[in-house]
N, C-alpha and C positions, 0 to 999 in steps of 0.2 A: 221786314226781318227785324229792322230794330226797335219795333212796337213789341215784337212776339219776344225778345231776349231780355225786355222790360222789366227787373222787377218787383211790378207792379202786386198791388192784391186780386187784383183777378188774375193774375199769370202766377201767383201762386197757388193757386187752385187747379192741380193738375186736370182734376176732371173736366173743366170747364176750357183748360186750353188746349186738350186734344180733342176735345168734343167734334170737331170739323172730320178728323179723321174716322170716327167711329160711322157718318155721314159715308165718306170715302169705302167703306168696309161694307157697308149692308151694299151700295151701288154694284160696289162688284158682284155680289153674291147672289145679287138680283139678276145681272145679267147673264153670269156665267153659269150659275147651278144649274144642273141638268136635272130631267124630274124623275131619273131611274137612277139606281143602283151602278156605283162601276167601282173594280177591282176590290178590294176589299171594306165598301161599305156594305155590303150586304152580310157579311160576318159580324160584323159591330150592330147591326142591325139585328141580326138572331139572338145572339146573346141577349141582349136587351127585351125583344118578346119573349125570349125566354124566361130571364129574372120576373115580368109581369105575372107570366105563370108558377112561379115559384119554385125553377130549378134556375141553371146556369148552364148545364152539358148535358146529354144522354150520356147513359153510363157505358161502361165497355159493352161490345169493341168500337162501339160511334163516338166512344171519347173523345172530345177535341176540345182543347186547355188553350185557342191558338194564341189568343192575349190577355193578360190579367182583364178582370171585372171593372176598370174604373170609369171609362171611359162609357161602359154598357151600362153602367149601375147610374150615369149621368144622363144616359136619352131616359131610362124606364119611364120616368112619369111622364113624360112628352109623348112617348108612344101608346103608356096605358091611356093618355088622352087623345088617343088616335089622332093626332095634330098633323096636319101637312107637312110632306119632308120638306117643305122649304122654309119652314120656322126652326127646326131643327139646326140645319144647315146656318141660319141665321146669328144661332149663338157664336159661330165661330167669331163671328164680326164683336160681338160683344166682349170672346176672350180675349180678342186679339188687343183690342181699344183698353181692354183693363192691367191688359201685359204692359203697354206703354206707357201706362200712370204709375202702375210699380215700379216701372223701370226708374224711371222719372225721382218718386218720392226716395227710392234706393241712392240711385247718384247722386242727391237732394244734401245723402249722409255722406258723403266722401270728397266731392266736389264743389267748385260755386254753381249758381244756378244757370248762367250761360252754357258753359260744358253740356250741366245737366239738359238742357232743355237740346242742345244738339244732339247729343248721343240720344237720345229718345228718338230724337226726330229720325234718327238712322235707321231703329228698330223701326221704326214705324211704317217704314217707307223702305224696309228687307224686301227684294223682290223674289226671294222664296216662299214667305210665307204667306205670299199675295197668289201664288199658287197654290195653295194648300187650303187660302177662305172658303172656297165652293164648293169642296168634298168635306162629306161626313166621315173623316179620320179624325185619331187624336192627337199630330203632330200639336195642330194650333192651342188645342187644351193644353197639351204639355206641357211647349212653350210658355203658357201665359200661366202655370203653374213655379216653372223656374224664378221668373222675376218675384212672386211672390216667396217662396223660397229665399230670395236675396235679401228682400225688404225685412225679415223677420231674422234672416242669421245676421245681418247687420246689428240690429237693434239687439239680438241675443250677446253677442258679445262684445257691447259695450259695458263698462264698469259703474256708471253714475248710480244706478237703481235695482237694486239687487229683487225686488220684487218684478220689478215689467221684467228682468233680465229670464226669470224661470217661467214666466209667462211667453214669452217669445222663446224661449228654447222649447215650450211643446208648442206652440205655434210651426215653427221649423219643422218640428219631428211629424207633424198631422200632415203638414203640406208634401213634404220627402218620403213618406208613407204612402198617400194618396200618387204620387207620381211614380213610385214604383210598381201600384196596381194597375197603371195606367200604359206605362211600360216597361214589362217585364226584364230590361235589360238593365235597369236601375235599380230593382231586385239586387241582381248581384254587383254591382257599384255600392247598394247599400253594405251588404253583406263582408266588400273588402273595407271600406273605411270602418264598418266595426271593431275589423278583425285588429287593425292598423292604431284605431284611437284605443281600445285595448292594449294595446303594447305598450303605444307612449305612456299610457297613463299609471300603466305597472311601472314602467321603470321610473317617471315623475310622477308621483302622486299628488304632489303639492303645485302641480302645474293647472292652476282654475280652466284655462282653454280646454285641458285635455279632460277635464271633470263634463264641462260645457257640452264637448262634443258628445262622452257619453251618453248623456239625456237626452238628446236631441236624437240622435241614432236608435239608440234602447225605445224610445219613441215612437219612432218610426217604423222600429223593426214589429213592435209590438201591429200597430196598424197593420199589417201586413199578415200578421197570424192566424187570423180567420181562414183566408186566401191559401195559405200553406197549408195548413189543417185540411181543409178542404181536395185540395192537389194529393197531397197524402193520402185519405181516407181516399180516393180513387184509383191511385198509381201505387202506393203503397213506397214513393221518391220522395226519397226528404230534400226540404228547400226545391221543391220543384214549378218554378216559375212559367212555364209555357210550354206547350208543344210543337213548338215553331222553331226550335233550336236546335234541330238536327237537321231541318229544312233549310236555313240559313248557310250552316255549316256545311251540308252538303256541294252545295251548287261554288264555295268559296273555296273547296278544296277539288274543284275538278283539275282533272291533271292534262284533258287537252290543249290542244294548239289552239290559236285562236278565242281562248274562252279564259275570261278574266275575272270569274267568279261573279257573274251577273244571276241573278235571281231567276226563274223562269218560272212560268203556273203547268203543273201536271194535268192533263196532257198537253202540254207540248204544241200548241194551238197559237201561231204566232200571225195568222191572215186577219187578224182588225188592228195590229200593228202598221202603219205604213211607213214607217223608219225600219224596219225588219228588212233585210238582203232576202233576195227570192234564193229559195231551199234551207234558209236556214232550221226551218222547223224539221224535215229532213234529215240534215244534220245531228241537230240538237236531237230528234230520237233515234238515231242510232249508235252516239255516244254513249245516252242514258237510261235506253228503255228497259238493259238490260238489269239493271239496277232497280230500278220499279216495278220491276216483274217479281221481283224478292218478296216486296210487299205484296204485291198480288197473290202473293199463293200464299200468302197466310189464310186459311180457311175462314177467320174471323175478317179480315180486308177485303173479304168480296161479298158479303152481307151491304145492303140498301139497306137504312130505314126508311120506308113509306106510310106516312100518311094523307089520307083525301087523295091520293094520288098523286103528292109531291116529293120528292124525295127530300128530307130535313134532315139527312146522317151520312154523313163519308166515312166510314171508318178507316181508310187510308191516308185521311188526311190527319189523322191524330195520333195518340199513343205507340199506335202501329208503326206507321209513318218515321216518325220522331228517333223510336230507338230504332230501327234499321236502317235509317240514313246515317244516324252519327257514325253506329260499327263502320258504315260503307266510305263516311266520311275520316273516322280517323285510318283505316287501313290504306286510303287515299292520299294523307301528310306522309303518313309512314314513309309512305312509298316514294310521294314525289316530294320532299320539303322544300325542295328550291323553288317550284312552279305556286304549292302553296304560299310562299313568301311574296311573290313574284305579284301572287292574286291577292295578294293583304293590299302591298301596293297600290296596285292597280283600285281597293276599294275606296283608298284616301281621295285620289283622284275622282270615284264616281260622289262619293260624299260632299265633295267642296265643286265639282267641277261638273258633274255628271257624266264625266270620260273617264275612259273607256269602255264600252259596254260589247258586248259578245252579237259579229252577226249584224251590224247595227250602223244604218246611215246617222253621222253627226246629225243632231238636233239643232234646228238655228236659236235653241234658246241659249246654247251652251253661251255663246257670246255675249247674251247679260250676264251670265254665272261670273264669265272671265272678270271683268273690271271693281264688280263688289264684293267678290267675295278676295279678289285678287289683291284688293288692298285689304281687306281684312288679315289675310294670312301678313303681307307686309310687316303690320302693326303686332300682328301676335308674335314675329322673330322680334324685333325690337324690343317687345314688352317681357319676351321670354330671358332674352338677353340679360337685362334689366334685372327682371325680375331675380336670377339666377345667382347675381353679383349683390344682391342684396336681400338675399332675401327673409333676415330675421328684420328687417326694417318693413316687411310687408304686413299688414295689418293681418289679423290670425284670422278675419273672416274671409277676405280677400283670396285666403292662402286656401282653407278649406275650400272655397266654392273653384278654384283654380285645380284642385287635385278633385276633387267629384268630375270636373270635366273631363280632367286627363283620363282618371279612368274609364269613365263612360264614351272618349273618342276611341279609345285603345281596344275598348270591348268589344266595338262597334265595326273594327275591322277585321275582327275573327268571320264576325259574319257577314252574308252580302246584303249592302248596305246601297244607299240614296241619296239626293239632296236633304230631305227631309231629316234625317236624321243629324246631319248637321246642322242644322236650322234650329233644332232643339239644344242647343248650347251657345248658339250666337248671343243673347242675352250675359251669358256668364263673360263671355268674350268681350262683350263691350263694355262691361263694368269694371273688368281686369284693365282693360287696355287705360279706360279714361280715371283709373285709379292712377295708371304708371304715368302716363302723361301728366297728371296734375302733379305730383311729384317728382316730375323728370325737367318737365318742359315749361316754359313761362312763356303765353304768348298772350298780347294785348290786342284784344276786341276791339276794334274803333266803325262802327257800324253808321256814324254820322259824316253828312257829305261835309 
């Protein structure tokens, strides 16, 4: 340990001192990837053969918008090279090994280099996202798109160099652009800190941060225009970010007993689950089916597309879908807002904890979740605390990437939500936390017997 907190000129070369981990990341992915498709890689996977072809979606009624392009727009040339999915699967290991160097050169700018090199090692060794290396999702992109995000609004709002300064402010804006096409729910994250850095900045115009945030935003938002343009020219929805948001919102505002606004796959197919209570699929469709049957008799939702004899088109899982859940979803708060609150709750919980979920035996993973993510929250009352009491002494980057997370955890519980999704802000988290500690706390490293 006190060779690695060394430092030395090799230990300042982050890439060469997590290098061991990036070793660690392809092993898991070697052993764990599986050589088929499960739960939603096989979506991320259409899109993508699709963009090779030179669309994105079938057009109504097969429309399906279900996640921004970024992530699909990132397999396409790997799959127009027909490459094995397990080279695909592979790069996770690479985003992940590349989140922790940023993370690293990031804390590099706020802390000394011991902190730094712990808190990295933290992210490094998240056991969420060690769940997440083996499947073709874009959590781990995300993620390893946030720390870069960090490294560049750092460096964007420092004062020494007013050249690198507007270099890194679209730096920021390209990378918070690209993770809004990535995740659609950072869309509208973007969308309120515009709203927000536009105020401030009407009412102080002469406040450079607030000038700062602009470009970086305007930016980003710009990136994102094609993607909008496109969603429009379809749905004829302005700012319409996904089709997946009525689906979310749906299942977050059910108003039964027992049911905590856990997600479920239509139809209703809970037997390759074996954490699932016997009957609960039973249940679960007699709650709900009558509500999907809405969609069902839309004359345009019972259309197949088939091609070769495969079916390549749901139209119920898209546009159709989308806006007849939300109706069914908000007439659902209307009704019950206590039970909706109740199920916001209960998402914070499945977010950081993965409890409580609907119908459902405890997972013994829950019990790693408890201890690390349990002291993370610890450190986030402390640092909130803190932060709270002081917070025009907070560095203005710090402050910004602190309120991007608020709102992106806050969003996040409207709809039904994951571990995953929280896993996609623990970077911001730990930046925040070991900013307050350096600042808060004074503790002397003695690593020699």
């Amino acid at each position: 340990m006190n060779a690695i907190l060394k430092n030395t000129k090799t230990n300042r070369n982050p890439f060469i001192l997590f290098l061991p981990f990036l070793i660690v990341y392809i092993v898991i992915i070697l052993i764990f990837a599986k050589a088929e498709f499960t739960g939603d890689e096989a979506r991320y996977m259409l899109y993508a053969k699709n963009l090779t072809h030179g669309f994105y979606t079938l057009p109504a009624p097969y429309l399906d918008l279900g996640n921004g392009p970024g992530y699909s727009l990132l397999l396409t040339s790997f799959v127009a090279l027909k490459l094995p999915l397990i080279f695909l699967k592979l790069m996770n290991a690479v985003f992940y090994y590349l989140s922790v160097v940023f993370i690293f050169k990031s804390l590099q700018q706020i802390v000394g280099f011991k902190p730094a090199v712990i808190f990295s090692a933290i992210w490094a060794l998240y056991p969420n996202t060690f769940e997440q290396l083996p499947y073709l999702l874009p959590e781990v992109f995300a993620s390893s798109l946030i720390p870069l995000i960090i490294f560049f609004l750092i460096k964007a709002f420092k004062n020494d160099n007013t050249k690198k300064i507007n270099k890194y402010l679209i730096y920021t804006g390209l990378a918070l652009g690209y993770l809004a096409l990535t995740k659609p729910i950072f869309g509208y994250v973007l969308i309120f800190m515009i709203a927000g850095a536009f105020l401030l900045w009407i009412i102080n115009s002469a406040n450079l941060n607030y000038k700062k945030s602009m470009i970086l935003l305007t930016t980003a938002f710009i990136i994102t225009s094609p993607w909008l343009f496109y969603t429009y020219h379809l749905t004829g929805k302005i700012l319409y970010w996904s089709s997946y948001g009525g689906n979310n919102l749906y299942w977050m505002s059910s108003p039964y007993e027992n049911e905590y606004g856990n997600f479920t796959e239509y139809p209703f197919d809970t037997t390759d689950n074996k954490y699932m209570l016997q009957g609960s699929a039973k249940q679960i469709k007699l709650n709900h089916e009558k509500d999907f049957e809405q969609i069902l008799e839309n004359k345009d939702a019972q259309k197949l597309y088939i091609k070769d004899g495969t079916v390549i088109g749901y139209p119920y899982t898209g546009l159709i879908q989308d806006t007849i859940l939300k109706r069914i979803a908000f007439q659902n708060i209307k009704s019950h807002p206590l039970k909706f609150i109740q199920n916001c709750f209960s998402n914070v919980g499945r977010m950081i904890f993965n409890y409580p979920a609907d119908y459902t035996i405890q997972k013994p993973s829950t019990l790693l979740r408890l201890p690390v993510n349990g002291t993370i929250i610890v450190f986030v009352v402390f640092s909130f605390v803190l932060t709270l009491s002081n917070w025009r002494k907070i560095t203005f980057s710090i402050r910004f990437l602190l309120l991007m997370g608020l709102i992106y955890f806050c969003g996040s519980i409207l709809g039904s939500a994951g571990p995953r999704m929280f896993t996609i802000i623990v970077p911001i988290l730990l930046i925040w936390i070991a900013f307050v500690i350096s600042k808060s706390v004074k503790i002397k490293m003695d690593w020699q017997n």
